[in-house]
Backbone bond lengths (Angstrom), bond angles and torsions (degrees), N, CA, C in turn:
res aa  C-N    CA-C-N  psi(-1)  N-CA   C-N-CA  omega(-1)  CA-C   N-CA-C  phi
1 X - - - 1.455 - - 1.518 108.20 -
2 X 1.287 118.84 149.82 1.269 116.97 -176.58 1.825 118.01 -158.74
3 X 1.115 123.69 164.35 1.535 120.72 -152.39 1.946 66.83 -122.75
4 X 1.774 89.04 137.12 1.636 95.80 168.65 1.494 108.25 -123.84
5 X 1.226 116.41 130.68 1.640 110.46 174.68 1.720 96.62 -111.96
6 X 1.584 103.39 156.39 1.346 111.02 152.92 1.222 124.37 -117.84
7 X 1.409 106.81 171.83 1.706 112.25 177.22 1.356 113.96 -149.34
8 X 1.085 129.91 151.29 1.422 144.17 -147.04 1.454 127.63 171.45
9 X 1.995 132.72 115.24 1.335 117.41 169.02 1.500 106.82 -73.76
10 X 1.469 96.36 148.95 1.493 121.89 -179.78 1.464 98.30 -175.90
11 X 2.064 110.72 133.64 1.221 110.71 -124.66 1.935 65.33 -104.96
12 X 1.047 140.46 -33.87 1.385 130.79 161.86 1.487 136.58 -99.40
13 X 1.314 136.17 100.13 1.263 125.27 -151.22 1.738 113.91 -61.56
14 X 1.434 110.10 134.43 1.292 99.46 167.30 1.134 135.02 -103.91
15 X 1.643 117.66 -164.60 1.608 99.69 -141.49 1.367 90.95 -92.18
16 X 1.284 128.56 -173.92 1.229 138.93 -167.38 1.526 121.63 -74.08
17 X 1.495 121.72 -15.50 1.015 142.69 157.25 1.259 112.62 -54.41
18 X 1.419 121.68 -81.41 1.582 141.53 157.13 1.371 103.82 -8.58
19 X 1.459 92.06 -70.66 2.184 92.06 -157.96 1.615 94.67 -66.70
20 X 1.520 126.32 -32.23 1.580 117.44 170.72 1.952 113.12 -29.85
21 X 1.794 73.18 -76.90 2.131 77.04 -172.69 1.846 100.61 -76.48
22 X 1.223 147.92 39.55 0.800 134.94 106.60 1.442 161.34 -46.89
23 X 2.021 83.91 -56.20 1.421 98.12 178.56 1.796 101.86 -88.22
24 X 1.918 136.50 -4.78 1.178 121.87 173.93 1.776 105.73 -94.93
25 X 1.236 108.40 -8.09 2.250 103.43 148.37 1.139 112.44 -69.02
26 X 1.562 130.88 -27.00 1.518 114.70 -179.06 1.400 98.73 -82.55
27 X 1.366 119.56 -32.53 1.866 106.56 -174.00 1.469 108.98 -85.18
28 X 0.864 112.54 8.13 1.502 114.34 -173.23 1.941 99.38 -106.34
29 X 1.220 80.93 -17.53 2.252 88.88 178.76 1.188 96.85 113.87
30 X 1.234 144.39 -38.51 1.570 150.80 -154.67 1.511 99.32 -36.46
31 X 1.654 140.97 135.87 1.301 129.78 152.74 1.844 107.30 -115.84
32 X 1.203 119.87 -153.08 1.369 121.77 171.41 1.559 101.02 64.48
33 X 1.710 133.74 2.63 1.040 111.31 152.33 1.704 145.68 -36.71
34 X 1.580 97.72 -77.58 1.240 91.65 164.85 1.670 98.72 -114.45
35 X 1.943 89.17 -164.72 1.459 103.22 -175.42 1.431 101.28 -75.27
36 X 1.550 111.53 167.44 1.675 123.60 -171.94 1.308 77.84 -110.43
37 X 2.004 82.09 143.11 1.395 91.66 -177.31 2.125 92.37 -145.43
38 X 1.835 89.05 139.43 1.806 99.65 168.05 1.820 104.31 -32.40
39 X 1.040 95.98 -30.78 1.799 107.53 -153.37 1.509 106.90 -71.97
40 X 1.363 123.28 -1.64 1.252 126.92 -146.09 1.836 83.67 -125.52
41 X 1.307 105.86 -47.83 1.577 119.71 174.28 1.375 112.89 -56.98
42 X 0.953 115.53 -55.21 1.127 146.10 -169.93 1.647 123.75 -57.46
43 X 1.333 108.63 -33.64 1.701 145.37 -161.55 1.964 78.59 -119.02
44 X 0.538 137.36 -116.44 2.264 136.57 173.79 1.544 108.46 8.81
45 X 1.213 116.68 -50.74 1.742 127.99 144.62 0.897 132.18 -3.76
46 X 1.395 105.01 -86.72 1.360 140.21 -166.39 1.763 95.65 -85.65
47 X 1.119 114.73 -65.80 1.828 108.67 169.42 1.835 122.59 -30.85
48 X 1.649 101.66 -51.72 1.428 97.43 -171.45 1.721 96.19 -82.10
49 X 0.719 136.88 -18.06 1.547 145.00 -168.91 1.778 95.26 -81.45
50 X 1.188 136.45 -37.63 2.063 140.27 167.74 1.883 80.97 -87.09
51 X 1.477 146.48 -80.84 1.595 133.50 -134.36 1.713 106.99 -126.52
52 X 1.324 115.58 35.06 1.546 119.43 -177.88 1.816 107.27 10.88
53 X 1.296 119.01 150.75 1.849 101.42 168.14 1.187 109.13 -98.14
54 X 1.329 95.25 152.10 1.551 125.34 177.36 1.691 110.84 -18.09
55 X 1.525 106.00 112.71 1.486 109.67 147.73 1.170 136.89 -134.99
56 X 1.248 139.78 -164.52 1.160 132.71 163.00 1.525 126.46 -54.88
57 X 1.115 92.07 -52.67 1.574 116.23 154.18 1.422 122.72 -21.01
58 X 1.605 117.76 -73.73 1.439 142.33 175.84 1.180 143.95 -93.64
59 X 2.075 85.56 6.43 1.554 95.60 174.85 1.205 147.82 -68.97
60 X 1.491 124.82 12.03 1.258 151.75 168.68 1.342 117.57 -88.73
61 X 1.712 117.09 -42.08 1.953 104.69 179.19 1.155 89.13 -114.92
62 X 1.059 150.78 -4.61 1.412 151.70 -171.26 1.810 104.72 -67.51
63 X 1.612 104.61 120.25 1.886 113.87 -168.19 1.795 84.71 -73.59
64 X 1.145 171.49 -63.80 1.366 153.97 -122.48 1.285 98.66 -104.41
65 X 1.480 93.60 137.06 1.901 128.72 167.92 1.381 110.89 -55.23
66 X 1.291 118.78 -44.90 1.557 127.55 175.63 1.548 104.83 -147.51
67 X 1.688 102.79 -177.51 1.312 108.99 -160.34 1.778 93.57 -77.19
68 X 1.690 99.31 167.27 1.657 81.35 -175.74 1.557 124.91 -124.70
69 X 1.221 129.71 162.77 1.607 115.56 -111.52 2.162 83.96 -120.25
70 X 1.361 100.47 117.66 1.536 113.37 -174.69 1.489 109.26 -117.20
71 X 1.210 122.09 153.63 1.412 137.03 161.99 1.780 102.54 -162.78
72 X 1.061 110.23 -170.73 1.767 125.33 -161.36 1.722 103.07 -79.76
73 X 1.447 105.22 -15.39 1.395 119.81 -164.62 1.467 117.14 -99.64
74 X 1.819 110.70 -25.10 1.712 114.57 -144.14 1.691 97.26 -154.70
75 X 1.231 102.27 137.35 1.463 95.44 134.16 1.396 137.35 -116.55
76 X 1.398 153.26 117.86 1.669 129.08 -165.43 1.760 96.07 -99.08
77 X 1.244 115.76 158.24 1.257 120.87 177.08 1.448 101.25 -152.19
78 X 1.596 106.60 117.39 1.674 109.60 169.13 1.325 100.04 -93.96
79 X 1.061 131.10 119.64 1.333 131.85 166.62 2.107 109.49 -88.35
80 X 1.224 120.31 141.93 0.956 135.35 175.35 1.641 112.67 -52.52
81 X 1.313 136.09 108.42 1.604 111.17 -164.13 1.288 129.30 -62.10
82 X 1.368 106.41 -2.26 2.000 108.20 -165.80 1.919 75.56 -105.58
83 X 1.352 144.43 19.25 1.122 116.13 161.38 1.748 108.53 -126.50
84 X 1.761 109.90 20.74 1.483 116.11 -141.36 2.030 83.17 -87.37
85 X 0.922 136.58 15.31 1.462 121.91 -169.81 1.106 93.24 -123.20
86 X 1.509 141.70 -70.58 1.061 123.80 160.64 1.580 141.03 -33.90
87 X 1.355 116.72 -33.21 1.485 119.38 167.14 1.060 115.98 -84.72
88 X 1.320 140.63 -67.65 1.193 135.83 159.81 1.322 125.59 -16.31
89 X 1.538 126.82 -42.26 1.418 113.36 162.39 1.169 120.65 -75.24
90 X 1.162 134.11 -2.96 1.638 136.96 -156.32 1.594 88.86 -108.62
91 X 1.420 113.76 -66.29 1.425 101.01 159.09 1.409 132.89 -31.37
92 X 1.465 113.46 -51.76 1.899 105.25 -174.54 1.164 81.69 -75.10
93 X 1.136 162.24 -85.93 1.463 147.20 -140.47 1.935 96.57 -43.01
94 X 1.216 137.77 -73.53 1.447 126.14 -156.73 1.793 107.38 -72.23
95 X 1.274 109.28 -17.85 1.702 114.51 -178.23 1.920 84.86 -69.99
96 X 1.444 122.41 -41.27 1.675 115.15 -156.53 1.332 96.16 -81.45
97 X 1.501 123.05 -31.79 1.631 109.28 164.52 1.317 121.45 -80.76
98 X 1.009 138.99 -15.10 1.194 146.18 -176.47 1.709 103.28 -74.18
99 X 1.610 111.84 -29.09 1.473 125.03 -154.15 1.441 134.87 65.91
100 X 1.200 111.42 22.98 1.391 120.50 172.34 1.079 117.76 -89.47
101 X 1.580 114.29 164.14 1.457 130.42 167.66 1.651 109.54 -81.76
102 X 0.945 105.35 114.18 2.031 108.74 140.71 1.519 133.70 -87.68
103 X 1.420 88.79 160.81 1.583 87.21 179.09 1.702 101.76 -150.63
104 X 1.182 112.79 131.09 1.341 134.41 179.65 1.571 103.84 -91.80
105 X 1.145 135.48 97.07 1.218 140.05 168.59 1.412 133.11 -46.22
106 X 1.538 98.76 -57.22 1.290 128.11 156.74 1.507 123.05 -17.91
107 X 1.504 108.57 -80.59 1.249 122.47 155.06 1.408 146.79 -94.90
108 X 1.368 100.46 8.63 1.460 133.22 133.36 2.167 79.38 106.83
109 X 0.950 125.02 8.24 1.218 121.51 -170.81 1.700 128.21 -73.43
110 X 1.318 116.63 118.78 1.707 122.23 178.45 1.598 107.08 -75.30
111 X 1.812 109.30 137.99 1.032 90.40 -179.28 1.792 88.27 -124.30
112 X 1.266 110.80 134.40 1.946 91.32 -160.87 1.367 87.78 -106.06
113 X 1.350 133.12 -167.99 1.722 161.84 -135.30 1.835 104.23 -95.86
114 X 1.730 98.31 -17.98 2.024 81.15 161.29 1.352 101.47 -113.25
115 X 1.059 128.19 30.36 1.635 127.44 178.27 1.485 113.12 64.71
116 X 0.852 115.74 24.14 1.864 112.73 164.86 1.519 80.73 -96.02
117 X 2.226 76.76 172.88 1.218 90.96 -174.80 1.818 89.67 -129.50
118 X 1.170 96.71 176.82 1.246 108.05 -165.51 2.041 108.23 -149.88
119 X 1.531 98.04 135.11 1.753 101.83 -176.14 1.419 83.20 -116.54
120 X 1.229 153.94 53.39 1.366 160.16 172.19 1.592 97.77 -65.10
């Protein structure tokens, strides 16, 4: 089982609906959503640099359920659930410097570019 967050620039966060059928075109494969952004690279960086991704290697302390899922557009992150409180905040903290949007699926929650969150 695993807690999935996303991440993504988008210069206005959308509402919780939005980032829904957003983030199920990225699981579905869909790309060309939004624009690619440094910011997305940039924020993947800084993530594997605090939780390297999943390998064979690190599959014992390593916080993600599976390896985790990048393009120019996204980041997906399954986090492992007995590590989802601790990562998950460490994450919204580098997605809010980075300036990206998250999205908590789970609880369907937006987290936009000053780190609130929003059930819009």
């Amino acid at each position: 089982m695993s807690f999935d967050l996303v991440f993504w620039y988008q210069i206005v966060a959308p509402t919780s609906e939005e980032a829904a059928q957003i983030y199920d075109q990225w699981t579905d494969g869909v790309t060309g959503i939004v624009e690619e952004s440094s910011a997305v690279e940039n924020f993947y960086r800084a993530l594997i640099s605090e939780f390297p991704d999943l390998s064979e290697e690190n599959m014992e302390e390593s916080p993600w359920a599976s390896p985790l899922y990048v393009n120019g557009e996204c980041v997906i992150a399954a986090i492992s659930w007995s590590r989802s409180s601790e990562v998950s905040s460490l994450l919204l903290g580098l997605a809010s410097m980075h300036g990206l949007t998250a999205y908590d699926p789970q609880d369907q929650v937006v987290y936009g570019k000053s780190g609130d969150s929003s059930n819009r």
